[in-house]
N, C-alpha and C positions, 0 to 999 in steps of 0.2 A: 617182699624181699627180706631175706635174715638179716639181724643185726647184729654183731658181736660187738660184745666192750671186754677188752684185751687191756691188759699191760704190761710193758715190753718184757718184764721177766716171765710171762707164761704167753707171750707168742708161741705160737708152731715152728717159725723160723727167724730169722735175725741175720738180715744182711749190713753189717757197720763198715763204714770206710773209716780207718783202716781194722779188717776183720777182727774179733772180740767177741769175749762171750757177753750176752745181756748183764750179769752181775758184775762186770768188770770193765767199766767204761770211763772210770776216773781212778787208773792205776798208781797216779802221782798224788795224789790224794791222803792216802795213809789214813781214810776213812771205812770203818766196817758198811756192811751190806746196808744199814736202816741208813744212816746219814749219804751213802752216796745215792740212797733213793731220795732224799729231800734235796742234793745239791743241785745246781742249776749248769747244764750244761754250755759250753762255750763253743761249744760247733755245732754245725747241724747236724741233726741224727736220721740219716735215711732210714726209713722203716720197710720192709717187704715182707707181708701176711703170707704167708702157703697156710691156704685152706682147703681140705677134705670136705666136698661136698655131697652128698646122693648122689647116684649115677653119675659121678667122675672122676677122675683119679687126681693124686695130689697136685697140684700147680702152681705155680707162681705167678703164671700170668693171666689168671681168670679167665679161663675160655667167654666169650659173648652170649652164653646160653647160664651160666653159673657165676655171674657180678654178684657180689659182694658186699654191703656195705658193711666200714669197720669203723669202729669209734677207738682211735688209739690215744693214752693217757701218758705224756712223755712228762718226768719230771722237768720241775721248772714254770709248772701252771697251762705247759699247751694242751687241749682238748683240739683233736682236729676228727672230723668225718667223711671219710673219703671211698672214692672206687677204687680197689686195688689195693688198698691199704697202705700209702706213702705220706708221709709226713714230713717233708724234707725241711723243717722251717726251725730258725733259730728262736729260743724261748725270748718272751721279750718283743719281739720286734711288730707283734699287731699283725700280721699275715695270717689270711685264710686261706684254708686250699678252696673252699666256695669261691674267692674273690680269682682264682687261676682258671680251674675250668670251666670255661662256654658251659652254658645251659640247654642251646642251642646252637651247636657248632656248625651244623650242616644245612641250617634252613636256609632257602634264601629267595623264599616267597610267603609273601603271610599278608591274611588275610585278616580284616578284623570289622566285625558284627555286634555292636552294641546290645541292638536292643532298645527298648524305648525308655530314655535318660529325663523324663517328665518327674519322673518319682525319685528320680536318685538321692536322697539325702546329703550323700559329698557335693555336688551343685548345688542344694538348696543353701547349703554354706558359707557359699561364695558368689553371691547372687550377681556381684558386676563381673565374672570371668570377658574377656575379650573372645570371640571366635574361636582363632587359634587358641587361647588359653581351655577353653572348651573339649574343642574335638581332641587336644592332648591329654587331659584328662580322662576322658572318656576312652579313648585307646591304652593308655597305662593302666589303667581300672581293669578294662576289657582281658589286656593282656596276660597283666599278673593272675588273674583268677581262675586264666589256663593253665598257665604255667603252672601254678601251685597245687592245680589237683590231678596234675599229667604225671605219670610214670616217669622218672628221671631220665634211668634209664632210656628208654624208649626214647623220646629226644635226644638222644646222643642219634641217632639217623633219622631222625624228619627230613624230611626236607623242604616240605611246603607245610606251613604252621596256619591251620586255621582255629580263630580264637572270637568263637559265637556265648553270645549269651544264652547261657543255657532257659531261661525264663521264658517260656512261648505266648506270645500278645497272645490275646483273645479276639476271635475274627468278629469284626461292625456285624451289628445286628441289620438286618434288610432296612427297616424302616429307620434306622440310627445312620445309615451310610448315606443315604442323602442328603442330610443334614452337614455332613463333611466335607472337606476338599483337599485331596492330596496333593504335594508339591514337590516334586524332587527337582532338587538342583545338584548335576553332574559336573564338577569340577577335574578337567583332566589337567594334570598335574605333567605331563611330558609332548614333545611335539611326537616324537615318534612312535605314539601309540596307535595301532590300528584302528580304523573306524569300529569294527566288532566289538570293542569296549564296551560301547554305551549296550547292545545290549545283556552282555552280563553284567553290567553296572546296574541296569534299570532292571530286570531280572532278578537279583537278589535283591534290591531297594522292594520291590512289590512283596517277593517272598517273606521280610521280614516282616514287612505290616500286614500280611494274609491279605491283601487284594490282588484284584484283576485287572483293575483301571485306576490311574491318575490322570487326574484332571489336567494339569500341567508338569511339563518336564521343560527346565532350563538348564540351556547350557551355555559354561563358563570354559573359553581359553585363557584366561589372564596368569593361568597360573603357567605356564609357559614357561620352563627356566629359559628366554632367551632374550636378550638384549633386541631383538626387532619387532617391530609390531605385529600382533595378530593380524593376517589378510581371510578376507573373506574364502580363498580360495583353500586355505589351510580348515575355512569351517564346512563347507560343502560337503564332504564323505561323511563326515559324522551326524552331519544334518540328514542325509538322505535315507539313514538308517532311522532317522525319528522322523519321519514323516512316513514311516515302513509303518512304523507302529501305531502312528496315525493311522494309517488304511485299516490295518487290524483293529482297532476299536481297542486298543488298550491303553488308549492316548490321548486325550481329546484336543489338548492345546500346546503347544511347543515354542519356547522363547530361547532370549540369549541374554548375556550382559557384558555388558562396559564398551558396547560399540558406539561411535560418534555417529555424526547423521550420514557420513558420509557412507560410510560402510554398511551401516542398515540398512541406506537404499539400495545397496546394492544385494546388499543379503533379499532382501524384499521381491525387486527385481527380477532375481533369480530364481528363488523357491516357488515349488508350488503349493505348501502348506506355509503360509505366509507366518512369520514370527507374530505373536500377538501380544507379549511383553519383551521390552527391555530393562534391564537390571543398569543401575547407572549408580556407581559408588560416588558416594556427594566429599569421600578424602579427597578425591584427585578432581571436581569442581565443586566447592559452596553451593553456588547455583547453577540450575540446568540450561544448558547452552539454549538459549533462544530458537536457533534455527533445527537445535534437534528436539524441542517442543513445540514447535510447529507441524515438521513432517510428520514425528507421532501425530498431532491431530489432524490432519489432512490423512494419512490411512489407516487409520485407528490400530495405533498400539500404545498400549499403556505402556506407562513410564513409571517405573516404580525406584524407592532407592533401597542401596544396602551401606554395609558396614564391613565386608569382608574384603580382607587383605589379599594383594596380589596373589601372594604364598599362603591358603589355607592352612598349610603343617608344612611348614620349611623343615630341609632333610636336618638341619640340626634337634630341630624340637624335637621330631619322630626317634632320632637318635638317642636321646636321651628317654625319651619314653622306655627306650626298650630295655637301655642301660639301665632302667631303675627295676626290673623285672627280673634282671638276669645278672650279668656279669660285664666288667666294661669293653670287653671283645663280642660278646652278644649285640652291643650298640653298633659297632663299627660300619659302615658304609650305604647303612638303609634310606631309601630314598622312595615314595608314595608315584604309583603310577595316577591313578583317579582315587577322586573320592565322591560322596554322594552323603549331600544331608535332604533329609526324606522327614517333611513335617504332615501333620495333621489337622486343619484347624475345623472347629467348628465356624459353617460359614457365617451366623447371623450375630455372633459375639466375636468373633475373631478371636478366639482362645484357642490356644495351643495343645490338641487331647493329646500326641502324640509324639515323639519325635528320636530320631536315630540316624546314626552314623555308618553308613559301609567303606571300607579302606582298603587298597590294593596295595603294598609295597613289594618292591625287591630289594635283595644286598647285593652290591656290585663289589663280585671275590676279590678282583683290585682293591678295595679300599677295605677289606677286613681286617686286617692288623695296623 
């Protein structure tokens, strides 16, 4: 993309409210040409570039095949860089045109693919991050290092933003894979999402760590924006799709978490690939309900704990990821369908080789501005 650095008295054109030539914009002044270039003006100075491009005729308003960029230099100390060449901004006042226009005006589905966050140096930093402090990070990381090496332009029409680490793991060696055990935990974030979720959830979770089988896939409703409780029968469609995957052999073991005894039995009951971990966050009990560590061991499921919050990326957190990426209308209304944290341990040390984030959100164009 061309860059022009202009200043307003060798622009190609000059539209001032109220019209004027460029050298004559402080007529009450009584100041020669050099001094009304160093004076500071007291209104705002609209600027409008006509630029002569290759194969196009002269314009004003930048056909979509010949943008622009223009660095304009208005006395007063503003430097502004814009599409179109408009600087409408009073000297003084700290206004960017970056801080106006969306980065991303038109997305309103994105996607985001870490990458495996074992090595990442900004984490080694912050070694107590919380969860949610975590996966925020890691999708701002993620985000911005699209952003910044995407065509600007071009993002002015996206509209589905996917934002992958470009770094490609290196696939387990035969005899190194069995020493492993994969874990994906699918956290869906909304009631109304289709059962077919899970498997592009688990479909890209596999794709990023280059296998073919995990050992265990759990899954989590808690993140539910909804004031009633999760019912067994809200889990059955998305269940039936992991025990698909089961049949297929690309699956070996499938759980759930934060269900009480009551509902497990019943989840139990029901399924015919029977849950064989439950996930049981020790926030919401210190200790584990007696009778729902019994039934675990009367039909053998483990009972494991966690640490993660109802809301893995509550839509304000995510909101502001985005806002720090872009512009504060880029943040506006984004809210995470699923997500899926996808680990690696080595099985006989329980160390962590690997580990990554996949994240589905939308913006809901009601709450863009």
């Amino acid at each position: 993309m061309p860059v022009k650095k202009v200043t307003p008295d060798k622009l190609y054109g000059w539209n001032h409210l109220p019209t004027a030539p460029p050298r004559n914009r402080y007529p009450c002044t009584g100041k020669g040409n050099a001094e009304q270039d160093s004076a500071t003006p007291t209104s705002p100075l609209p600027v409008r570039v006509n630029i002569k491009t290759a194969g196009s005729k002269e314009n004003s308003h930048f056909p979509t095949h010949d943008f622009h960029l223009i660095h304009c230099i208005i006395p007063g100390g503003i430097e502004s860089t814009a599409l179109g060449g408009f600087c409408p901004y009073r000297a003084g006042s700290g206004r960017s045109m970056a801080d106006e226009i969306p980065v991303i005006p038109k997305v309103n589905v994105l996607v985001v693919r870490t990458g495996n966050i074992v090595n990442w140096n900004r984490l080694k930093r912050k070694p107590n991050l919380t969860p949610t402090a975590e996966v925020t990070e890691c999708v701002t990381a993620t985000v911005k290092k699209t952003i910044d090496a995407a065509n600007k332009t071009e993002l002015q029409y996206v509209k589905e933003l996917s934002c992958v680490d470009k770094e490609v793991p290196k696939p387990f060696h035969e005899y190194e894979r069995g020493e492993l055990k994969v874990i994906i935990k699918l956290c869906v974030c909304s009631a109304d999402q289709p059962p077919e979720i899970v498997l592009e959830a688990i479909e890209k979770a596999m794709s990023d760590l280059r296998v073919t089988l995990a050992e265990t896939v759990l899954l989590s409703l808690s993140m539910f924006e909804t004031e009633e409780e999760i019912t067994v029968d809200q889990i059955k469609p998305y269940w039936l799709l992991l025990e698909n995957l089961v049949a297929e052999e690309r699956v070996l073991a499938i759980g759930v978490a934060d269900l009480d005894k009551a509902k497990l039995e019943e989840l139990y009951d029901w399924a015919k690939v029977k849950p064989c971990v439950n996930q049981v966050n020790l926030a919401s009990c210190c200790v584990m309900p007696k009778d729902l560590v019994e039934y675990a061991k009367q039909v053998g499921i483990q009972l494991q704990t966690h640490n993660d919050p109802p809301e893995l990326i509550p839509s304000n957190r995510l909101q502001e990821a985005i806002r720090q990426c872009g512009t504060e209308q880029d943040g506006y209304g984004w809210s995470a369908l699923w997500l899926t944290r996808c680990t690696v341990l080595v099985k006989c040390r329980s160390i962590i080789k690997s580990k990554n984030y996949v994240l589905r959100a939308i913006r809901d164009p009601h709450r863009r501005m």
